[in-house]
N, C-alpha and C positions, 0 to 999 in steps of 0.2 A: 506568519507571526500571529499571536492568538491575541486577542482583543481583551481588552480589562477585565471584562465579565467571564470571559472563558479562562483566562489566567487564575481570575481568584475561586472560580471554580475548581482546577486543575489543584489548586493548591489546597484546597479543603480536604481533595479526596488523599494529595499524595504529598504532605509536610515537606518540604526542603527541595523544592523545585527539579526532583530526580529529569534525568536523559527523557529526550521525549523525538518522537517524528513520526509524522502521518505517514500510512501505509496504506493497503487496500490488496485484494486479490487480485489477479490478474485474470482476466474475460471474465466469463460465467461458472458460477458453482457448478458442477456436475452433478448434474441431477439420479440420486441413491436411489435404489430399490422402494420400491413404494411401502412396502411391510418396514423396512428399516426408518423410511420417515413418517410415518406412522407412530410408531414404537421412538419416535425423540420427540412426539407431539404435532408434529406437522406445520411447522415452522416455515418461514418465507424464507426463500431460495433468491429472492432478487430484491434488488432496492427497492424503498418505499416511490409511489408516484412523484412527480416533480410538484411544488409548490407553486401560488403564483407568483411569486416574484421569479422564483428560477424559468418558469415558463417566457416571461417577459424578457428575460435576457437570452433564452435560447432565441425568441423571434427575434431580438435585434443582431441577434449574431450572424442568422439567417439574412437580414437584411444587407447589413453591411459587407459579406463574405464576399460578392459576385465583384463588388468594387474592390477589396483585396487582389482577388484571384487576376482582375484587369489590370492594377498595378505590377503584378507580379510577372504577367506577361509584357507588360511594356519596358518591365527592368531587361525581362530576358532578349528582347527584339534590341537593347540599346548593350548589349553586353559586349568588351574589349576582350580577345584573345584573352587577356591575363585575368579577367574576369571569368572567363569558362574552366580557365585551368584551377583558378580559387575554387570555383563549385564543385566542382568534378574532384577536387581533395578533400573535400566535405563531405561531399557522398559517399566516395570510397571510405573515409574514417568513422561515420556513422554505421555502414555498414558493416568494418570491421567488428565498430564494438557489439554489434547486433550479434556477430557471428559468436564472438568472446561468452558474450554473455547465455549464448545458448550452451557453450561448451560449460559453462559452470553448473548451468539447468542439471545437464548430463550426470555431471560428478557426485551430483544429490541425489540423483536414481530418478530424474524425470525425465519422461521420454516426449521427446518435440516441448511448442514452445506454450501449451497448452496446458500440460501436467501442473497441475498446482499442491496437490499431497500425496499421499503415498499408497492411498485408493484403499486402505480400508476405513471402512465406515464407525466401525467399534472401538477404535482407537483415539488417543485425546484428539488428535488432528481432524479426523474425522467429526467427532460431536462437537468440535468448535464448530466447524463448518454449517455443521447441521442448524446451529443456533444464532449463524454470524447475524443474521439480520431482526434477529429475535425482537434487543433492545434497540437497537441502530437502526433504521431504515436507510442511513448513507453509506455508499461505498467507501468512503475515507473513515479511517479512524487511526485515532493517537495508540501508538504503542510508547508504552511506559517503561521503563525499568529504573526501576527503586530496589532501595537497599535490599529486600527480603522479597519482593515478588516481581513479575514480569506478568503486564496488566494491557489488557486493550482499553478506551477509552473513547468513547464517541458522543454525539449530540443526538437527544432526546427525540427530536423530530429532524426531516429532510430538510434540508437548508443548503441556497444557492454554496455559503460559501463559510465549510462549516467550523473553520476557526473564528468565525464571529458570532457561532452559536451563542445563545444565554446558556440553555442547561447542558451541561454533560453527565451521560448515567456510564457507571460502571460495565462494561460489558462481561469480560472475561478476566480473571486473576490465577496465577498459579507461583506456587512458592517458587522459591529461586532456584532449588535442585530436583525440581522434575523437570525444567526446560532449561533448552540453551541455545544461543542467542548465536547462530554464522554469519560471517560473511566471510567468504574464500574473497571477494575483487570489489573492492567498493567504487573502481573504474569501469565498469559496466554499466552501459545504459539500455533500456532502464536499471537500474539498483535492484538487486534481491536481496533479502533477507532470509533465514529459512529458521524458523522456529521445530527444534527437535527434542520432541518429549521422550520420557523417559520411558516408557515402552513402544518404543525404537519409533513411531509413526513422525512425521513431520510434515511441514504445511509451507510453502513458500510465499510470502510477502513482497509486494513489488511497494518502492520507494517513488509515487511521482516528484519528490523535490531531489533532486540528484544531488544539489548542493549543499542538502540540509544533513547527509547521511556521516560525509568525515566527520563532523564535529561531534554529530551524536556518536558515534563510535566511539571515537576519543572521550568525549566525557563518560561513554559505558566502563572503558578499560579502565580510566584513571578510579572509577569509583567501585570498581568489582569486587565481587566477594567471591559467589561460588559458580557465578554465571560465567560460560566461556563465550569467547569472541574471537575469533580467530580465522 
């Protein structure tokens, strides 16, 4: 949820509180030909460094992790028959969906779980890429869709936790008929999303809130114009 200062942010930029849910790519950019990122400026490939506050929370997590990890083995040393069988259908349905979700990778044209667009550099997919970190130093960022565009939107600086950012800068905007908005399985975990422009290139988007993606669907469909979802 986005905190008062980011909300009225959010609404400066995009009147009438349009569909929203943070996204990110999934692993690392593919690092382009060096003449091709050259020739888009030579833009940062990877997030901005960590801040101190985010620094301070990664060392407490560090801390307290080894104690987790010893709970978690004392759970498994006191585990009932019907307790293993609970885990072991867990793991297997995780699994499955792992498997799911690679099968839909596939149908996009992505090969393994790695592929995140469609490998040319010249294409809209591509020069987003090129630029993803331009304005944004965070790997999370809000994707928007409002009436007439479909908009990236992110916080101005790295921040531990960036729906509480103060500033949001506009990252990327594109009217509403040169992209369009998939989702083949929104039961898939993690969630995709795959943004596909109009001269055919496309970009996949991983959803880490899995629970945030129905509703944003549903409020995309109920409010569409020329954006598909399907």
């Amino acid at each position: 949820m986005l905190s008062g200062r980011a909300h009225h942010e959010l609404t400066r930029l995009f009147p009438g509180s349009p569909p929203t849910v943070w996204c990110t790519v999934d692993g690392r950019i593919p690092r382009p030909p060096r003449e091709t990122h050259r020739a888009a400026g030579g833009g940062r490939l990877r997030p901005g460094r960590p801040r101190l506050l985010e620094l301070l929370v990664i060392s407490l997590a560090l801390l307290v992790l080894p104690v987790m990890l010893l709970q978690k083995l004392a759970r498994r040393l006191m585990e009932t028959p019907d307790d293993r069988r609970r885990r072991r259908r867990a793991q297997a349905a995780r699994a499955d969906r792992g498997a799911r979700a690679t099968r839909l990778r596939t149908t996009w044209g992505a090969v393994g779980d790695e592929q995140i667009f469609d490998g040319d550099w010249a294409g809209a997919a591509g020069q987003l890429l090129l630029s993803w970190f331009d304005r944004c130093p965070n790997p999370r960022r809000l994707l928007v869709v409002a009436p007439q565009r479909i908009a990236l939107v992110g916080p101005r600086q790295r921040a531990a936790y960036p729906a509480r950012a103060r500033n949001f800068v506009l990252i990327a905007e594109f009217p509403r008929g040169e992209v369009e908005l998939e989702s083949p399985d929104i039961d898939s975990e993690p969630c995709y999303l795959r943004l596909r422009f109009a001269d055919g290139s496309w970009l996949i988007l991983t959803m880490p809130d899995r629970a945030a993606v129905a509703p944003f669907l549903t409020a995309v469909r109920a409010g569409r114009e020329t954006c598909s979802v399907g």
